[in-house]
Biopython code that builds the backbone (N, CA, C, O; Angstrom):
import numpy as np
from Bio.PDB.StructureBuilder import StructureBuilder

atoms = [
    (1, "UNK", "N", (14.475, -37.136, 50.917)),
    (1, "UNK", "CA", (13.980, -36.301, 49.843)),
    (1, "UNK", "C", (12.636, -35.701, 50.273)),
    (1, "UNK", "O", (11.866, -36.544, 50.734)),
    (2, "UNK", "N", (12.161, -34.416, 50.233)),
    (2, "UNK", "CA", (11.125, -33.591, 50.762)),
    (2, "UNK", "C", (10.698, -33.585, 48.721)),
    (2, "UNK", "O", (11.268, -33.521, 47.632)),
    (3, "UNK", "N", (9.034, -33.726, 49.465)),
    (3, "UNK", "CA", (8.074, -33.984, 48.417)),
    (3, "UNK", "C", (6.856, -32.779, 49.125)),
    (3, "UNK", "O", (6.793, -32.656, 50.348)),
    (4, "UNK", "N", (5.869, -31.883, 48.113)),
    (4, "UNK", "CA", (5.447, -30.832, 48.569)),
    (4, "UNK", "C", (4.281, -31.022, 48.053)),
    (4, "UNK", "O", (4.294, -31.014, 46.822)),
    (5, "UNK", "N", (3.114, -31.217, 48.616)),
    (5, "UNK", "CA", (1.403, -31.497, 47.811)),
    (5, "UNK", "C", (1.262, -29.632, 47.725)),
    (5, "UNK", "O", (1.960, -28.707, 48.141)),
    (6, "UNK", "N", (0.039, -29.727, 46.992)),
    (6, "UNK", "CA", (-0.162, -28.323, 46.910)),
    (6, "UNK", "C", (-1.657, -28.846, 46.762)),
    (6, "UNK", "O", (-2.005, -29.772, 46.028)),
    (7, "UNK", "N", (-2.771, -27.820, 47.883)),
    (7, "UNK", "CA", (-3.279, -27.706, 48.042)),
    (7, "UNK", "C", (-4.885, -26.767, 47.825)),
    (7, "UNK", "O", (-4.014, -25.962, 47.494)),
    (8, "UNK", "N", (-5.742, -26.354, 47.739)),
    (8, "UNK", "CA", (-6.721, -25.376, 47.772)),
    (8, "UNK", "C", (-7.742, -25.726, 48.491)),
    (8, "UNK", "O", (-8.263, -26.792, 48.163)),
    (9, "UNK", "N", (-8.196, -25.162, 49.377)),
    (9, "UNK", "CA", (-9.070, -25.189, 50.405)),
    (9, "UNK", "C", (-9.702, -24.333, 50.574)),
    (9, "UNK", "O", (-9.053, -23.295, 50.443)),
    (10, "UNK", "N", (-11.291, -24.080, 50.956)),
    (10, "UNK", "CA", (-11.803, -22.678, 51.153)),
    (10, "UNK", "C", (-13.436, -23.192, 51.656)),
    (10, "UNK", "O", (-13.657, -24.379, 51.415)),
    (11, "UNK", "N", (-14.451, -22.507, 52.247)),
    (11, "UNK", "CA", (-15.067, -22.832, 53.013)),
    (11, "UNK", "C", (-16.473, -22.959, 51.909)),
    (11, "UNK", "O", (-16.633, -22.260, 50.908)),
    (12, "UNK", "N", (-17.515, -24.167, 52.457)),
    (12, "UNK", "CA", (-18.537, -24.237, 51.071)),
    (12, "UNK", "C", (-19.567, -24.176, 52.115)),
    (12, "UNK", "O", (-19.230, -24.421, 53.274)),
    (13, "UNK", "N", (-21.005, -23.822, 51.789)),
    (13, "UNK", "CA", (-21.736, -24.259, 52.565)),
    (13, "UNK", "C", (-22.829, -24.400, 51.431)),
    (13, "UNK", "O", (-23.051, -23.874, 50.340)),
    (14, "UNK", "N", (-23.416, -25.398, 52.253)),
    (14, "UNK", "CA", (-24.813, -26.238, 51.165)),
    (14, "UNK", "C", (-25.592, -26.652, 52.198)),
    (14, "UNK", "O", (-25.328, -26.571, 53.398)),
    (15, "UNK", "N", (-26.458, -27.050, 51.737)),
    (15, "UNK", "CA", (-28.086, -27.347, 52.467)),
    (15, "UNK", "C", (-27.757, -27.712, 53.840)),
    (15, "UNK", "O", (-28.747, -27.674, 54.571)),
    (16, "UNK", "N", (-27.031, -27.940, 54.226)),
    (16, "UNK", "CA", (-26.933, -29.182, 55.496)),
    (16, "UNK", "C", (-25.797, -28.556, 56.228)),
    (16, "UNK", "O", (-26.066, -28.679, 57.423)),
    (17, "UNK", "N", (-24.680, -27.956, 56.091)),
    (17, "UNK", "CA", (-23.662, -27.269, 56.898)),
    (17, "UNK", "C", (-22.556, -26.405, 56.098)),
    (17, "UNK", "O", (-22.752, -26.055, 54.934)),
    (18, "UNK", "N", (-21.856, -26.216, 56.521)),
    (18, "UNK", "CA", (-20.434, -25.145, 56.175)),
    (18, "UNK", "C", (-19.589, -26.325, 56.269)),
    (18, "UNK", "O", (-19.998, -27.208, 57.022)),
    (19, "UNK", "N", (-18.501, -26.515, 55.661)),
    (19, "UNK", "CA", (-17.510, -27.199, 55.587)),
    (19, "UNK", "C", (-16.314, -26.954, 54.702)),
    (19, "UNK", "O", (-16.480, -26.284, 53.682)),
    (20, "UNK", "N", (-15.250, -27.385, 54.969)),
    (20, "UNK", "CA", (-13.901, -27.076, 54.003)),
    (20, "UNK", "C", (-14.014, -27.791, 52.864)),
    (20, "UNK", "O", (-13.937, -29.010, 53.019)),
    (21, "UNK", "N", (-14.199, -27.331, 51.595)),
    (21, "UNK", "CA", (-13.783, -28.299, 50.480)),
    (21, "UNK", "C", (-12.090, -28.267, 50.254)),
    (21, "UNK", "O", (-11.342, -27.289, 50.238)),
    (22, "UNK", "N", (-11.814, -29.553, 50.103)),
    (22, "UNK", "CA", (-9.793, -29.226, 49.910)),
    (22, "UNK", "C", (-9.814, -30.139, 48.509)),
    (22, "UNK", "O", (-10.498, -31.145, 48.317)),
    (23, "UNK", "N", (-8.763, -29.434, 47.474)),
    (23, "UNK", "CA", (-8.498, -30.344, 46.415)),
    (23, "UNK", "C", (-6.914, -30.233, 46.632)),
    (23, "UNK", "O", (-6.120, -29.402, 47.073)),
    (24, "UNK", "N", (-6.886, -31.500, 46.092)),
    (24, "UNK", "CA", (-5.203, -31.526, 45.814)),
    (24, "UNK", "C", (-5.369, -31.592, 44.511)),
    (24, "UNK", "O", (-5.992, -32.374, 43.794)),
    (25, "UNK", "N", (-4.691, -30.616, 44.292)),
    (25, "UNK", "CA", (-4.207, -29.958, 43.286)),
    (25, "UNK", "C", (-2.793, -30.638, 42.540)),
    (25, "UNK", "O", (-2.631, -30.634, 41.320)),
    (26, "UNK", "N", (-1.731, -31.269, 43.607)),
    (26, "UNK", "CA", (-0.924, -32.074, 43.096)),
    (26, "UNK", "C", (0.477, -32.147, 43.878)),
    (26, "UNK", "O", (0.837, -31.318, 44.713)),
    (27, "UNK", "N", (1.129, -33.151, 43.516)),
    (27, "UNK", "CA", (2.525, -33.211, 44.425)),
    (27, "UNK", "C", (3.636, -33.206, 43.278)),
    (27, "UNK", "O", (3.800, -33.743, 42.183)),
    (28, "UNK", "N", (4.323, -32.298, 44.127)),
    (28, "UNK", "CA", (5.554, -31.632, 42.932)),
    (28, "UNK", "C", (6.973, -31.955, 43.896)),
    (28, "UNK", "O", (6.827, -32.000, 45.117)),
    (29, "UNK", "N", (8.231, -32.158, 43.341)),
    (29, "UNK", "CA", (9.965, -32.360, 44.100)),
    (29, "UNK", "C", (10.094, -30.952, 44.225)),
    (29, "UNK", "O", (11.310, -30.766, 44.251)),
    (30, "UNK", "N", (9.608, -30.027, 44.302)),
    (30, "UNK", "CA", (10.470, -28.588, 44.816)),
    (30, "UNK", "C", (8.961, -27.727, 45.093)),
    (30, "UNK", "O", (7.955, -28.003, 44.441)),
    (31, "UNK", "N", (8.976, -26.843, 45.969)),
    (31, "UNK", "CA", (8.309, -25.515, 46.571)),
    (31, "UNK", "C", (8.466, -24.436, 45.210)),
    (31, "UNK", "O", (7.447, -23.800, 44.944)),
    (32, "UNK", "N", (9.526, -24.230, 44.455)),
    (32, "UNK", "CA", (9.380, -23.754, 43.709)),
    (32, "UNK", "C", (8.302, -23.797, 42.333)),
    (32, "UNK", "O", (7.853, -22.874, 41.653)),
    (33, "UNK", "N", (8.108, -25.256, 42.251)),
    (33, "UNK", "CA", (7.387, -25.684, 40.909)),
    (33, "UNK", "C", (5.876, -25.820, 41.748)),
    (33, "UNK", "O", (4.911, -25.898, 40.987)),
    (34, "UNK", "N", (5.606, -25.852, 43.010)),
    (34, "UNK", "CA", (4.450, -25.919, 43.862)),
    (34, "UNK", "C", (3.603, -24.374, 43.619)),
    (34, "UNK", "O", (2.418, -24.091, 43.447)),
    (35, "UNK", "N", (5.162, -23.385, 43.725)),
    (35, "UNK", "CA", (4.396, -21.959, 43.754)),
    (35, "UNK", "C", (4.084, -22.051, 42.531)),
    (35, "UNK", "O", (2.874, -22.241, 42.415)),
    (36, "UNK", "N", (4.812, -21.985, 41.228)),
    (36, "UNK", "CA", (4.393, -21.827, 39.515)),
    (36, "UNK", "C", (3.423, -22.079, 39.409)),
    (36, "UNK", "O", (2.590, -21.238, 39.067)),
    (37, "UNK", "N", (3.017, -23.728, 39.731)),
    (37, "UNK", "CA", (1.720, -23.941, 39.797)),
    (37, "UNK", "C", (0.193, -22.785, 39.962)),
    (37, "UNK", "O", (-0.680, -22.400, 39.184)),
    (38, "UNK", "N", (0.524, -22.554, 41.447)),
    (38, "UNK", "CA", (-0.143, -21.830, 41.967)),
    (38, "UNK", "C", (-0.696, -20.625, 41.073)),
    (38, "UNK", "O", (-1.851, -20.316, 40.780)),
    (39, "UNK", "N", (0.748, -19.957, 40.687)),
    (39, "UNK", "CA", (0.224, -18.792, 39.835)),
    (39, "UNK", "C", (-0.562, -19.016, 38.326)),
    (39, "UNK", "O", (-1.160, -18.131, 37.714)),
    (40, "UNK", "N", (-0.411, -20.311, 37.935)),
    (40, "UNK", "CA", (-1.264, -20.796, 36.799)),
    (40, "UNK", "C", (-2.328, -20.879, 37.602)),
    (40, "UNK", "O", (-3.255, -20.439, 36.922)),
    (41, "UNK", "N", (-2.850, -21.269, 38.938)),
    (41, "UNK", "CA", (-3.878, -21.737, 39.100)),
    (41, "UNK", "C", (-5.267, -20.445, 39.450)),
    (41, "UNK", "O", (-6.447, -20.279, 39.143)),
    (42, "UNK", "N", (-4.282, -19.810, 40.209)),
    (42, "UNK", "CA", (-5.265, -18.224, 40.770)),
    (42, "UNK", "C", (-5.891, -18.028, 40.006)),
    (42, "UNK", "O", (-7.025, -17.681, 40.335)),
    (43, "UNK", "N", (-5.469, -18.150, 38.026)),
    (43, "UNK", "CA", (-6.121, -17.128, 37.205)),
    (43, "UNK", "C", (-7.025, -18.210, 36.480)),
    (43, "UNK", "O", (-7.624, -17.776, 35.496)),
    (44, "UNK", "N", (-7.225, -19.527, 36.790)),
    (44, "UNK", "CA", (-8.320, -20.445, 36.582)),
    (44, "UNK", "C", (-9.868, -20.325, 36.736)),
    (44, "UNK", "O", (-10.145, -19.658, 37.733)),
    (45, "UNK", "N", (-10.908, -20.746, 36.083)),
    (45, "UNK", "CA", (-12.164, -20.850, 36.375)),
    (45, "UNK", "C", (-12.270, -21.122, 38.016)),
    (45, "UNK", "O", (-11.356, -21.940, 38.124)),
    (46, "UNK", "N", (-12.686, -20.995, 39.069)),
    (46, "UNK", "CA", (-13.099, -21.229, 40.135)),
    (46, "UNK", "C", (-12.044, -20.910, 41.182)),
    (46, "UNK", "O", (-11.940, -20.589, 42.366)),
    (47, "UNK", "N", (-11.509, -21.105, 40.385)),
    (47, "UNK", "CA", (-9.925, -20.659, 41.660)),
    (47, "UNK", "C", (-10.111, -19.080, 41.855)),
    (47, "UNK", "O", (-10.218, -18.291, 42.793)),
    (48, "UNK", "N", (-10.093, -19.057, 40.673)),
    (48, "UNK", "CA", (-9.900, -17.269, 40.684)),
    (48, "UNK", "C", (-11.286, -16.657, 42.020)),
    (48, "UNK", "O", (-11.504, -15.965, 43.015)),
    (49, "UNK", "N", (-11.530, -17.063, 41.579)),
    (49, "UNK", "CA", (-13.150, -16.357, 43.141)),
    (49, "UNK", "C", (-12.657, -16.361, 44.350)),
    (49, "UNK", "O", (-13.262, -15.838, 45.286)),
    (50, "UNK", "N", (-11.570, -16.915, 44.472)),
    (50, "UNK", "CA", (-11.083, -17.067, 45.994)),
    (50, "UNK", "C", (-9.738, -16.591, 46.393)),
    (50, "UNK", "O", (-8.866, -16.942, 45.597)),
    (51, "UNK", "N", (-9.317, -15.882, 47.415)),
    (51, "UNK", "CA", (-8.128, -15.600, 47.783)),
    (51, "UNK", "C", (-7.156, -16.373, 47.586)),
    (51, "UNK", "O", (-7.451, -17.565, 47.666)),
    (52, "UNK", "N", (-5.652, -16.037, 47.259)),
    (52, "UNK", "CA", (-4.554, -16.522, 46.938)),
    (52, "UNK", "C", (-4.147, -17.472, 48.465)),
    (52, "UNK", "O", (-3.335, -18.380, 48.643)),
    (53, "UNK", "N", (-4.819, -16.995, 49.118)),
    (53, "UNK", "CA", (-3.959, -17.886, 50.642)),
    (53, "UNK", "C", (-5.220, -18.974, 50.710)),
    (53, "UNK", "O", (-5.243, -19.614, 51.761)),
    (54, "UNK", "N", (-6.007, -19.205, 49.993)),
    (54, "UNK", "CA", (-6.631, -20.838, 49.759)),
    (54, "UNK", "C", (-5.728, -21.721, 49.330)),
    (54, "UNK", "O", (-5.729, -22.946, 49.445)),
    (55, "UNK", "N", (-4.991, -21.039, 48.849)),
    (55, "UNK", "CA", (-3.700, -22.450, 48.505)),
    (55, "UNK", "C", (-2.639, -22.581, 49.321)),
    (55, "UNK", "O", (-2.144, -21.488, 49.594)),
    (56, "UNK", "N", (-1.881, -23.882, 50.018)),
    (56, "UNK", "CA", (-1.387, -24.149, 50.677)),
    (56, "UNK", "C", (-0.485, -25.394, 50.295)),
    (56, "UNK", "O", (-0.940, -26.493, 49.977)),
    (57, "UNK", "N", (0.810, -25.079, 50.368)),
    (57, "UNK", "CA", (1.743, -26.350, 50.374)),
    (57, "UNK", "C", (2.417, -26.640, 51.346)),
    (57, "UNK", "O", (3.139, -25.854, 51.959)),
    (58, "UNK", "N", (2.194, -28.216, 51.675)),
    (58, "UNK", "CA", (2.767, -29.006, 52.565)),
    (58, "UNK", "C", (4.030, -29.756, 52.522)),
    (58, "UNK", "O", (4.201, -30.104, 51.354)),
    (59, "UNK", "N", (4.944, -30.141, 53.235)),
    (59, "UNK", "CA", (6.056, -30.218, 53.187)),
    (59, "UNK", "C", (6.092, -31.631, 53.376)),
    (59, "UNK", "O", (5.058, -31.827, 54.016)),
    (60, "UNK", "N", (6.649, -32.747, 53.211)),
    (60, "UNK", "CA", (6.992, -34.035, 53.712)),
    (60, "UNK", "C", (7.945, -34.759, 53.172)),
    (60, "UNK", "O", (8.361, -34.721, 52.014)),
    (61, "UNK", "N", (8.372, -35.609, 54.298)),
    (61, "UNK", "CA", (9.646, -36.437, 53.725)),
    (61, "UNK", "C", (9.386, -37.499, 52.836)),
    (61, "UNK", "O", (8.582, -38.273, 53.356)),
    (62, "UNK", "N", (9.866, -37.991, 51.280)),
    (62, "UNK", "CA", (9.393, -39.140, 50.774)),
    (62, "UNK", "C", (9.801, -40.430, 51.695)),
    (62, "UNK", "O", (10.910, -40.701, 52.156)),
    (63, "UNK", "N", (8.437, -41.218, 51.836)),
    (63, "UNK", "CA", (8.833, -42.225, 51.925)),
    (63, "UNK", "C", (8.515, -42.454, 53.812)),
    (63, "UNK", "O", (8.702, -43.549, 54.343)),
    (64, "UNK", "N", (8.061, -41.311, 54.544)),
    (64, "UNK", "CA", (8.512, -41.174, 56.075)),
    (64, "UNK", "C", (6.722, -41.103, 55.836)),
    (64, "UNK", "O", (5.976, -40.871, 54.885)),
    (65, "UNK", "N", (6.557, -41.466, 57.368)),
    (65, "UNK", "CA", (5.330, -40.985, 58.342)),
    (65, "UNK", "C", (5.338, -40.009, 58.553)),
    (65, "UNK", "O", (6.555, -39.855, 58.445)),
    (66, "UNK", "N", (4.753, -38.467, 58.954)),
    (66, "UNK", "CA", (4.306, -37.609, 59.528)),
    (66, "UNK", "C", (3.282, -37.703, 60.676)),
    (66, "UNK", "O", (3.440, -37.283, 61.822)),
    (67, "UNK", "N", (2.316, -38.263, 60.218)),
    (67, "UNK", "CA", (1.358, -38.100, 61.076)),
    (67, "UNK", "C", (0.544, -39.555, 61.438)),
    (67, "UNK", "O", (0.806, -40.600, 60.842)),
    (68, "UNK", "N", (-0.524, -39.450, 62.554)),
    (68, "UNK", "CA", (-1.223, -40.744, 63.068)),
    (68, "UNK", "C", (-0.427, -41.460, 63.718)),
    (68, "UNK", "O", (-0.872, -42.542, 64.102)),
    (69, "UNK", "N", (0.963, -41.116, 64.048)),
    (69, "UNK", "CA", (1.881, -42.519, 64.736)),
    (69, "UNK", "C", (1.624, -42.814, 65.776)),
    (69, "UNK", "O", (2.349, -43.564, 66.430)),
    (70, "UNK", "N", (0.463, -42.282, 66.248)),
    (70, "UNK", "CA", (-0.444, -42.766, 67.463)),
    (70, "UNK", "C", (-1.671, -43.631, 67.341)),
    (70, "UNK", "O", (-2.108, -44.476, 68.121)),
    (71, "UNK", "N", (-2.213, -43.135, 65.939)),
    (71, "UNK", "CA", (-3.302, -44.045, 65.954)),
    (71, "UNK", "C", (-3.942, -42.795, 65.843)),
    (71, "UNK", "O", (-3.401, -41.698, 65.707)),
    (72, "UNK", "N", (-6.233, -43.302, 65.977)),
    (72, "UNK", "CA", (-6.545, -41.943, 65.829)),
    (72, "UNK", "C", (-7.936, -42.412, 66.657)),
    (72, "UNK", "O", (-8.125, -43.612, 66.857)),
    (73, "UNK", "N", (-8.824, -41.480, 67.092)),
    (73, "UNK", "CA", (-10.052, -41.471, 67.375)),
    (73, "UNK", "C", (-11.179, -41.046, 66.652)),
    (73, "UNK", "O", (-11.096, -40.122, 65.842)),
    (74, "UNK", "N", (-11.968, -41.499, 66.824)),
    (74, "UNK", "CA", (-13.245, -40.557, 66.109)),
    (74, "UNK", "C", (-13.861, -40.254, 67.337)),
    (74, "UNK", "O", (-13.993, -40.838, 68.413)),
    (75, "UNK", "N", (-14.296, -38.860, 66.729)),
    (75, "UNK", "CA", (-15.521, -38.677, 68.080)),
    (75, "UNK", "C", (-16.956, -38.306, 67.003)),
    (75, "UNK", "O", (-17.026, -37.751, 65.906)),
    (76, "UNK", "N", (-17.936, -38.874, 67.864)),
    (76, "UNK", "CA", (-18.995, -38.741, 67.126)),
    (76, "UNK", "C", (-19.919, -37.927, 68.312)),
    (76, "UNK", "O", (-20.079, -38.149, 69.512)),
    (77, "UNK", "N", (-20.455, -36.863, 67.379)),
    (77, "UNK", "CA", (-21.332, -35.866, 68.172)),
    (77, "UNK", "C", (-23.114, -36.630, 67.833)),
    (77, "UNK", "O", (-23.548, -37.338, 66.924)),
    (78, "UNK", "N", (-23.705, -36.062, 69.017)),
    (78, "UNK", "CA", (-24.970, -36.872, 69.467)),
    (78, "UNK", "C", (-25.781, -35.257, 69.627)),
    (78, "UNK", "O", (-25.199, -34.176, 69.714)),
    (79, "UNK", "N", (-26.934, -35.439, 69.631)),
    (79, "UNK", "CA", (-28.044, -34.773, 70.144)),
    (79, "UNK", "C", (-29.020, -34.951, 71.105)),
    (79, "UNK", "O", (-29.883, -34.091, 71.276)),
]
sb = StructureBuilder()
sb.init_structure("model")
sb.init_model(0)
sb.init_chain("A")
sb.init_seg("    ")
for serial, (resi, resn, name, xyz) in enumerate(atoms, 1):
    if name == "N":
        sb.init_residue(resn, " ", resi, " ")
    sb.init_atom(name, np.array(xyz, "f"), 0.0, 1.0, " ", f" {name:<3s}", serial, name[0])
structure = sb.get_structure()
């Protein structure tokens, strides 16, 4: 069974750097009820300021791994 998060992402910057803010917005059983969403969401307080392709839905199998099945690293940057 494929399960679909829906996403909004868009770039913030504040005192200290630029960075992606991402909300999940929510996980829905069909792409269809992911997009509906969406179009309720564009015309929202804060949403609306930002392009329609800030939102993004992801695809995954219920219940399966996607990702990390390796494990992961951090890298930490120095000065």
């Amino acid at each position: 069974m494929k399960i679909y998060l829906l996403w909004h992402t868009h770039e913030l910057t504040d005192d200290f750097a630029t960075h992606d803010e991402e909300k999940l917005i929510g996980v829905f059983s069909s792409a269809e009820k992911a997009n509906h969403t969406i179009e309720k969401y564009k015309t929202l307080e804060g949403f609306r300021d930002y392009p329609s392709d800030c939102f993004e839905i992801s695809e995954y199998d219920l219940d399966g791994t996607t990702n990390w099945s390796e494990g992961f690293c951090t890298t930490r940057w120095t000065e």
